[in-house]
C-alpha positions as CSV (number, residue, x, y, z in Angstrom):
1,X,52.3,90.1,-87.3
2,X,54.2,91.3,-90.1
3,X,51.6,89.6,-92.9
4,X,48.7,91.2,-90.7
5,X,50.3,94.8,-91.3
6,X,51.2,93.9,-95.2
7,X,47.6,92.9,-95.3
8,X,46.1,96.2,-94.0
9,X,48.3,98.5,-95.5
10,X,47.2,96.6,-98.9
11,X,43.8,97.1,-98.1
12,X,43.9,101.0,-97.5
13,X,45.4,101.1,-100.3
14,X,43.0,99.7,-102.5
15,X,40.5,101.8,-101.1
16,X,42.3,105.1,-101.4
17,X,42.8,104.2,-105.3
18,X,39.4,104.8,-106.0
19,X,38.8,108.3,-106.2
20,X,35.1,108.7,-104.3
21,X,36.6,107.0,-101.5
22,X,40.0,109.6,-101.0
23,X,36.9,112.1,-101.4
24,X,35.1,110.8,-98.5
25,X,38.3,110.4,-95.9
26,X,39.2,114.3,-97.3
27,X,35.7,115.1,-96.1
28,X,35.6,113.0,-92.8
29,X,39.2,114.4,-91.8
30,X,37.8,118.0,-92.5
31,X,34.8,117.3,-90.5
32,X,36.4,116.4,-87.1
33,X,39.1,119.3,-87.8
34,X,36.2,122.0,-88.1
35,X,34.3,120.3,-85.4
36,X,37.5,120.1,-83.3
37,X,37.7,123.8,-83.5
38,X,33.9,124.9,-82.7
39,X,34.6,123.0,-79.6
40,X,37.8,124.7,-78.6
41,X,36.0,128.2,-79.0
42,X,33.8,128.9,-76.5
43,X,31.9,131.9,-77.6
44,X,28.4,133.1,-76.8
45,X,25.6,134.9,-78.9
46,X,24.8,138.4,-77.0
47,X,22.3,140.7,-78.1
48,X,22.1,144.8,-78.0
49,X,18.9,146.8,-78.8
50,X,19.7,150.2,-80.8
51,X,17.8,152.9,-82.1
52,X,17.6,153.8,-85.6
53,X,18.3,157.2,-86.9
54,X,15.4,157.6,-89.4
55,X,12.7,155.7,-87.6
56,X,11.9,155.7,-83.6
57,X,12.6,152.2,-83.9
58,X,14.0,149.4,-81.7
59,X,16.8,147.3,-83.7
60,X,18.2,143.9,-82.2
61,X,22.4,143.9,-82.7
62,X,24.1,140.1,-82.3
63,X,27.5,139.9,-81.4
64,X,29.6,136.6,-80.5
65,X,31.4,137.4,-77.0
66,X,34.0,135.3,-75.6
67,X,33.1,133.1,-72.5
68,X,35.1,132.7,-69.4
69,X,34.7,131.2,-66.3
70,X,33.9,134.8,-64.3
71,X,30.5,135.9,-64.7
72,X,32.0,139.5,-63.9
73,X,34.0,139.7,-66.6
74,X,31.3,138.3,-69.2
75,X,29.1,141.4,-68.4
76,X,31.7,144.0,-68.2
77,X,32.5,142.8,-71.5
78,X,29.2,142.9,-72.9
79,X,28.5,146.9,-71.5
80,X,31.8,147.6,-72.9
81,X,30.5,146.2,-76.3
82,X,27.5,148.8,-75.9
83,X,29.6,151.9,-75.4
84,X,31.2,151.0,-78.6
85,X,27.9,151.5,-80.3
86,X,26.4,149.5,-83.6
87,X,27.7,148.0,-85.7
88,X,25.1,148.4,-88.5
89,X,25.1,151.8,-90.2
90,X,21.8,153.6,-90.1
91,X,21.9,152.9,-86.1
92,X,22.3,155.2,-83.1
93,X,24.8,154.4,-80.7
94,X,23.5,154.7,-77.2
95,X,25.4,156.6,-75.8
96,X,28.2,159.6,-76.9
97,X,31.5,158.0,-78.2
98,X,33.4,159.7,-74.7
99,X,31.6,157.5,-72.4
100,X,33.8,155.4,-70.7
101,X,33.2,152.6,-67.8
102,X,34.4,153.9,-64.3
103,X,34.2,151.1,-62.5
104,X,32.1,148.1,-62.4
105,X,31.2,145.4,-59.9
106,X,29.1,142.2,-59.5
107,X,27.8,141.5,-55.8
108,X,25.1,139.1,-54.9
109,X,23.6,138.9,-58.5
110,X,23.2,142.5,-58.8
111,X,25.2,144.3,-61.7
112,X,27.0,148.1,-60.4
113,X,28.2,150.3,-63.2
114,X,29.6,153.9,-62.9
115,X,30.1,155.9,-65.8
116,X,31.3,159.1,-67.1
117,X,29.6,162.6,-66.8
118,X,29.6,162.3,-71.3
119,X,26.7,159.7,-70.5
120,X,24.2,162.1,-69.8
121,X,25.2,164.1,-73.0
122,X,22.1,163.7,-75.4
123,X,23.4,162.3,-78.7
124,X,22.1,164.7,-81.9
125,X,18.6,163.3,-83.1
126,X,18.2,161.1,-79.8
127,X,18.3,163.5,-77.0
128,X,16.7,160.5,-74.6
129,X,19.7,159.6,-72.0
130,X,16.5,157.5,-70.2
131,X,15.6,155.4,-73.3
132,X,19.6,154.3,-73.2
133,X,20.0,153.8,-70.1
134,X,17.0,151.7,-69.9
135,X,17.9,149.7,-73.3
136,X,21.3,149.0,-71.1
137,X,19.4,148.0,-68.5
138,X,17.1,145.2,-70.1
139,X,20.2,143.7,-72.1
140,X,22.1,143.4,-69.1
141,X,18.6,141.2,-67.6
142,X,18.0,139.3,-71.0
143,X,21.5,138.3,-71.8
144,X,22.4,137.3,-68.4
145,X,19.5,135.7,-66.7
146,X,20.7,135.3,-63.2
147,X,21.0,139.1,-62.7
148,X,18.6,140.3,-60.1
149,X,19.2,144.0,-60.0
150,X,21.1,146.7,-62.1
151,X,22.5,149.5,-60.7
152,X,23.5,152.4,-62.8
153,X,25.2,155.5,-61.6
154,X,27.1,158.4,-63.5
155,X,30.0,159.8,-61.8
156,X,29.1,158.0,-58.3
157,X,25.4,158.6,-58.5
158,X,22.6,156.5,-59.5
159,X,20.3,157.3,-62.3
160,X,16.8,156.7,-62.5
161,X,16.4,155.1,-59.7
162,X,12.7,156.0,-58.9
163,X,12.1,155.2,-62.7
164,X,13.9,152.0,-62.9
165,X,12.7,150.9,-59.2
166,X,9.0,149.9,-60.8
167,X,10.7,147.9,-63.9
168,X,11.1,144.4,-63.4
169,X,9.4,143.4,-60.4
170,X,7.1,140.6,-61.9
171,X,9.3,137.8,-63.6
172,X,7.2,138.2,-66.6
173,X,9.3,141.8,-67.5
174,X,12.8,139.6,-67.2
């Protein structure tokens, strides 16, 4: 047994002396430690739609949210994430910085979010609460596929809800 482990010891050896191969193990070992750690984070790629301030046009945000095993929390998170606004200068922020999240609930696939009164403040140059309430309202639908129905109210009441009621009825505007 002992002449088996002199034998293989010997033979790493030899390999390692040559300088290609201690290049190759450095890169292997590297490998499985980075690919170790993608695997232990468990992050998903979200997108936001923002306005910019020079143009009337629609810009596409991607920000890497944490995942977790309650759907609930994923989404809170992610309308959280737009009341912070963009991240890219040159961007409007949907809604004023004041607006906070009330309360929030997810029953039977369909997404309930209060907010503050500050959310129907018009933000200088935008002055279209509708355009970000609806911009909310499709991310919430193409980030999280399952939701059925989102429900937006500020300070206990719902907003646009005759608007909002003729908007994604086919599966095609998903």
């Amino acid at each position: 047994m002992k002449a088996i482990l002199i034998k293989i010891f010997v033979s790493i050896g030899r390999f390692l002396l040559e300088r290609r191969n201690r290049l190759a193990l450095y890169l292997l070992v590297i490998s499985i430690m980075a690919f170790w750690d993608y695997r232990q984070i468990d992050y998903s790629r979200r997108t936001y739609t923002f306005f910019s301030t020079l143009e009337d046009n629609l810009f596409i945000e991607e920000r890497m949210l944490p995942n977790t095993e309650d759907r609930e929390t994923e989404i809170r998170w992610y309308i959280e994430e737009a009341l912070y606004g963009p991240a890219t200068h040159g961007l409007e922020p949907l809604f004023p910085r004041e607006t906070r999240l009330n309360s929030y609930m997810l029953r039977d696939a369909v997404v309930y979010a209060d907010f503050t009164e500050s959310a129907l403040l018009p933000i200088p140059g935008n002055g279209d609460v509708y355009r970000s309430f609806l911009s909310l309202n499709e991310g919430i639908r193409r980030n999280f596929p399952y939701i059925e129905d989102v429900k937006l109210f500020i300070g206990g009441n719902e907003v646009f809800f005759e608007l909002f009621s003729g908007f994604f009825t086919n599966s095609a505007d998903n």
